[in-house]
NUMAR-965391 format. One record per residue (C-alpha): residue in three letters; x, y, z. Coordinates in steps of 0.2 Angstrom, whole numbers, plus 5000, padded with zeros to 4 digits. Example, Ala and Ser with C-alpha at 12.3 -4.5 7.8 and 13.67 -1.06 7.14 Angstrom:
# NUMAR-965391
ALA506249785039SER506849955036
This chain:
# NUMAR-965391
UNK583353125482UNK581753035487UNK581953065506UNK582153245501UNK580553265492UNK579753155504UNK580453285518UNK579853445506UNK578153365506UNK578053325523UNK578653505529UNK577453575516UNK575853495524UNK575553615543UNK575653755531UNK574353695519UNK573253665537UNK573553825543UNK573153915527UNK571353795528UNK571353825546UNK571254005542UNK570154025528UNK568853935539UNK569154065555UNK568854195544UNK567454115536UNK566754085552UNK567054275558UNK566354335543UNK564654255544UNK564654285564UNK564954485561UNK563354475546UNK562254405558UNK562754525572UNK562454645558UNK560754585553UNK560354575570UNK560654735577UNK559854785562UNK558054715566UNK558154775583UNK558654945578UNK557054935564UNK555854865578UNK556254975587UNK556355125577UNK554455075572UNK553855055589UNK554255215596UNK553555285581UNK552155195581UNK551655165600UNK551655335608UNK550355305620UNK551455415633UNK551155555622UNK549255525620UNK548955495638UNK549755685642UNK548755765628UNK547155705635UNK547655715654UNK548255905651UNK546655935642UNK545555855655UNK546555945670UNK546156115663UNK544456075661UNK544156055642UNK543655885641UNK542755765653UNK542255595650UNK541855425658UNK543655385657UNK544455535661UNK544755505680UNK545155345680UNK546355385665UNK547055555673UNK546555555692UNK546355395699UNK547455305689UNK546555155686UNK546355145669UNK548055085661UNK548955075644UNK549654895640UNK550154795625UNK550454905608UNK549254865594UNK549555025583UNK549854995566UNK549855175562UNK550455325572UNK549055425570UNK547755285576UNK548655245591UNK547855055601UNK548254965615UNK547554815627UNK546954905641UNK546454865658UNK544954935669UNK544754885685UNK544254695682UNK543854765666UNK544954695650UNK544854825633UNK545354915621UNK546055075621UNK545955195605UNK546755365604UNK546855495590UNK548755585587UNK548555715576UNK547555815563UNK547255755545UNK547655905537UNK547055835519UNK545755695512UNK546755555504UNK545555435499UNK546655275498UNK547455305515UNK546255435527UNK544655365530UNK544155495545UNK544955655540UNK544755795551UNK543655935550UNK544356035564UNK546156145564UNK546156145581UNK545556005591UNK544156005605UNK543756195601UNK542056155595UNK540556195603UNK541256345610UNK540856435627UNK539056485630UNK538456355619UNK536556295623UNK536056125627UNK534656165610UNK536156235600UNK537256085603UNK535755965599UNK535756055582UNK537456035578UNK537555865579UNK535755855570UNK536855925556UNK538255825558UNK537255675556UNK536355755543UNK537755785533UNK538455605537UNK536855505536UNK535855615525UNK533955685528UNK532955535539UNK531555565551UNK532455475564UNK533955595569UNK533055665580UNK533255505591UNK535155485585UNK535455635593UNK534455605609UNK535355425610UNK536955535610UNK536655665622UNK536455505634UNK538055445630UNK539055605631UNK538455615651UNK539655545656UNK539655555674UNK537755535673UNK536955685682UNK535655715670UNK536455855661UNK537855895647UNK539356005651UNK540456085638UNK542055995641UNK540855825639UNK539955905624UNK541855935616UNK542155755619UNK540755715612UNK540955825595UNK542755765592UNK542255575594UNK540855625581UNK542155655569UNK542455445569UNK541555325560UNK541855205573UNK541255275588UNK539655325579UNK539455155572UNK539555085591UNK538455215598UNK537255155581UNK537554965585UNK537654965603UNK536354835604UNK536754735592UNK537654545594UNK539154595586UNK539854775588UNK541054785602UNK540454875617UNK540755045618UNK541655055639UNK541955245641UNK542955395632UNK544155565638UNK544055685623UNK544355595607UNK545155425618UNK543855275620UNK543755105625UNK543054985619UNK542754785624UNK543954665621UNK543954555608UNK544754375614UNK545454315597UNK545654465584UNK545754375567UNK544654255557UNK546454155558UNK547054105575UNK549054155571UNK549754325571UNK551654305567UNK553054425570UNK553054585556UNK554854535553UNK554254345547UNK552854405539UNK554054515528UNK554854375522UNK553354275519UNK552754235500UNK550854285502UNK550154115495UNK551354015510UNK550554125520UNK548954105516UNK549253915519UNK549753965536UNK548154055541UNK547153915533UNK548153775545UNK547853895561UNK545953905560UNK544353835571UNK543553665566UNK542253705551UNK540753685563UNK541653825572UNK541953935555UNK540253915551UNK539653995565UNK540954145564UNK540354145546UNK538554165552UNK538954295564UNK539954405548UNK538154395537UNK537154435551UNK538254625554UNK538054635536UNK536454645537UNK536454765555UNK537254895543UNK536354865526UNK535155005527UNK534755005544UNK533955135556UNK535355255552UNK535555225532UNK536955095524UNK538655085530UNK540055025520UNK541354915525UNK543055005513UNK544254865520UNK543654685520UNK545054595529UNK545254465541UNK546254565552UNK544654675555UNK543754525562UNK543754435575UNK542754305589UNK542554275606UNK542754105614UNK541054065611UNK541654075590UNK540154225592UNK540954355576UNK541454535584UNK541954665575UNK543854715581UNK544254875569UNK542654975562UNK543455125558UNK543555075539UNK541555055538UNK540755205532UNK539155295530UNK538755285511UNK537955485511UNK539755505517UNK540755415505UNK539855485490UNK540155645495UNK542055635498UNK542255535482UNK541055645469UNK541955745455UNK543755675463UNK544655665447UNK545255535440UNK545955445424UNK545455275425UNK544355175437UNK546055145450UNK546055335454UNK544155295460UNK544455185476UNK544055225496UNK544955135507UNK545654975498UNK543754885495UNK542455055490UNK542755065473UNK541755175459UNK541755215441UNK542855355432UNK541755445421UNK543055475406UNK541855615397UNK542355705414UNK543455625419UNK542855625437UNK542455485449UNK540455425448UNK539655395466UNK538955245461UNK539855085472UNK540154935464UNK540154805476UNK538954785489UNK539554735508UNK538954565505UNK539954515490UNK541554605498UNK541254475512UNK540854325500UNK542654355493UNK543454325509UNK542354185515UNK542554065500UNK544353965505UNK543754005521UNK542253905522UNK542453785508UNK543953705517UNK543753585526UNK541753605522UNK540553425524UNK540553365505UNK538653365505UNK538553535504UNK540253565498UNK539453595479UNK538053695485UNK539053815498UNK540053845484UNK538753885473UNK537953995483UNK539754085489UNK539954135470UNK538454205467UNK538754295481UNK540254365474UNK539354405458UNK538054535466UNK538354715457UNK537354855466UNK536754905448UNK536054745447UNK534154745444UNK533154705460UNK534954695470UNK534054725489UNK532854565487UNK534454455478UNK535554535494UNK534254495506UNK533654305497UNK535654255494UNK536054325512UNK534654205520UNK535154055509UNK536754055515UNK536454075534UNK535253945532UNK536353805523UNK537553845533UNK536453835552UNK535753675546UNK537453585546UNK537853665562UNK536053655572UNK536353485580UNK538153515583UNK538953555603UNK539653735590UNK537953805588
């Protein structure tokens, strides 16, 4: 009897091994096929998104077809269409309209920006440049003067920057730019360039800034394509992670992230320096204020020097602009009231429409996103002052009583705290 069972037993046991054996082939070929899956899956999403997104083929025909048949002209255009050396490289678009890539000019390293399509309504969360046009590069038309031309833009900018005696020179500083070719004269197809590059904020802010320490340089344009200098590191933060990792990130561990990745403080101080002193470049200057609608890291960047440039300015835009776009926009509450993702206004519930009024100034936008940037790490014998100064900073309200002199006297203080800690250093 007990040989028997001790026989039942031992018969019993490659079966219970299969049967593990089994469970585990299947668990394993189970979990391979989900990460196939999940594989094929991101690359199908990547790139679904990059040809969605990076359609620089398309934009170089567009502009190429419109330069051959003599619409446009530029200081790009042969190099782009003709001579081809002017070339498309890495993808940087993040949307498909606002199509950007590293380009490469001669010995010349940049940055190429192209616009897609038409805007055919104002958003004001999302479209900071809507389009005036139907048709693109049908304005001025043919037999157009020199004069009439001049005027146009004189009311462009006019509408754009509201009445100042300077246009006139504006104007004139444009007319240079749109020679292209540099033979003393403007053609149509470089006037049509001209118009539809106008139409952005940023080109008008580089042709406005062009001397300045901290706008990008503007290289050349074809039609509403320009290039601009290349910025060597394009965030405040020197890591740029992969879109699919960044999905998956929790926003507070990222944020830990682009705190481990950054310059030594001395180094930030001096990027920080550099971001205070645009502020002020655009704080009614020559040409009226400018407001910056998106304050975000990813818009800033520094060369190696740790000198701040600018990388995106297309959300910075003329205040005359911004209240006119924004003025009797309904709304129900003060959420319905915000350009871009930082210009924000009052709803005027009697009316119910948005007010004109801003309520942040540039510099307490740029406060906000300097505080954990600068008091990390910051020496503690100023830590408690820098951070004094940082949130009074952020307390300035442009309905605030005397704001231009408490703008102007907090702005110096903290370039000044900040250039004394860094004076002596090899950073400054």
């Amino acid at each position: 009897m007990a040989r028997r069972l001790f026989a039942g037993a031992w018969l019993r046991k490659p079966y219970y091994g299969q049967g593990r054996l089994s469970y585990m082939r299947m668990k394993y070929l189970f979990f391979s096929w989900l990460g196939v899956f999940i594989g094929s899956w991101i690359i199908y999403v990547q790139y679904s998104s990059y040809t969605e997104l990076c359609r620089g083929y398309d934009c170089k025909k567009i502009i190429c077809d419109k330069y051959k048949t003599g619409v446009i002209d530029g200081s790009a255009c042969s190099s782009l269409c003709t001579r081809q050396t002017l070339y498309f490289g890495k993808c940087l678009s993040t949307k498909p309209n606002n199509q950007m890539y590293l380009g490469a000019w001669g010995n010349l390293q940049g940055v190429i920006k192209c616009q897609m399509e038409e805007i055919a309504h104002i958003d004001l969360r999302t479209e900071l440049e809507p389009r005036k046009e139907t048709i693109l590069f049908d304005k001025p038309t043919r037999g157009t003067t020199v004069q009439k031309f001049k005027e146009m833009v004189y009311g462009l900018f006019k509408e754009k920057l509201g009445e100042q005696g300077n246009l006139p020179e504006l104007v004139n500083l444009i007319l240079s730019v749109a020679d292209g070719n540099k033979d003393g004269r403007v053609s149509l197809p470089e006037a049509k360039s001209a118009w539809a590059l106008l139409q952005l904020n940023e080109f008008l802010l580089m042709v406005i800034l062009q001397d300045k320490e901290h706008t990008p340089k503007l290289l050349g344009f074809c039609g509403d394509l320009y290039v601009m200098e290349k910025v060597e590191y394009t965030s405040l933060f020197g890591i740029s992670l992969p879109w699919v990792i960044e999905l998956f990130l929790p926003s507070g561990f990222r944020r830990s992230i682009d705190q481990w990745f950054t310059p030594s403080w001395p180094r930030k101080a001096k990027i920080a320096i550099g971001l205070l002193e645009f502020v002020e470049d655009i704080f009614h200057g020559p040409y009226g204020n400018f407001l910056m609608c998106e304050t975000s890291a990813k818009n800033l960047g520094y060369n190696d020097k740790y000198d701040l440039k600018m990388v995106d300015m297309r959300k910075i835009v003329p205040e005359m602009n911004l209240k006119e776009l924004i003025k009797d926009r309904h709304c129900e509450s003060d959420l319905d009231c915000v350009y871009g993702s930082d210009c924000r206004t009052v709803c005027d519930q009697s009316k119910m429409k948005c007010t004109t009024d801003i309520i942040q100034p540039n510099l307490a936008k740029v406060c906000q996103l300097l505080k954990d940037y600068l008091l990390r790490g910051a020496p503690l014998e100023i830590h408690e002052e820098l951070e004094k100064q940082l949130y009074s900073c952020i307390a300035l309200k442009v309905s605030a009583n005397q704001m231009e002199m408490e703008h102007s006297l907090i702005l110096n203080n903290l370039k000044t705290l900040l250039w004394k800690k860094i004076s002596h250093t090899n950073d400054s």
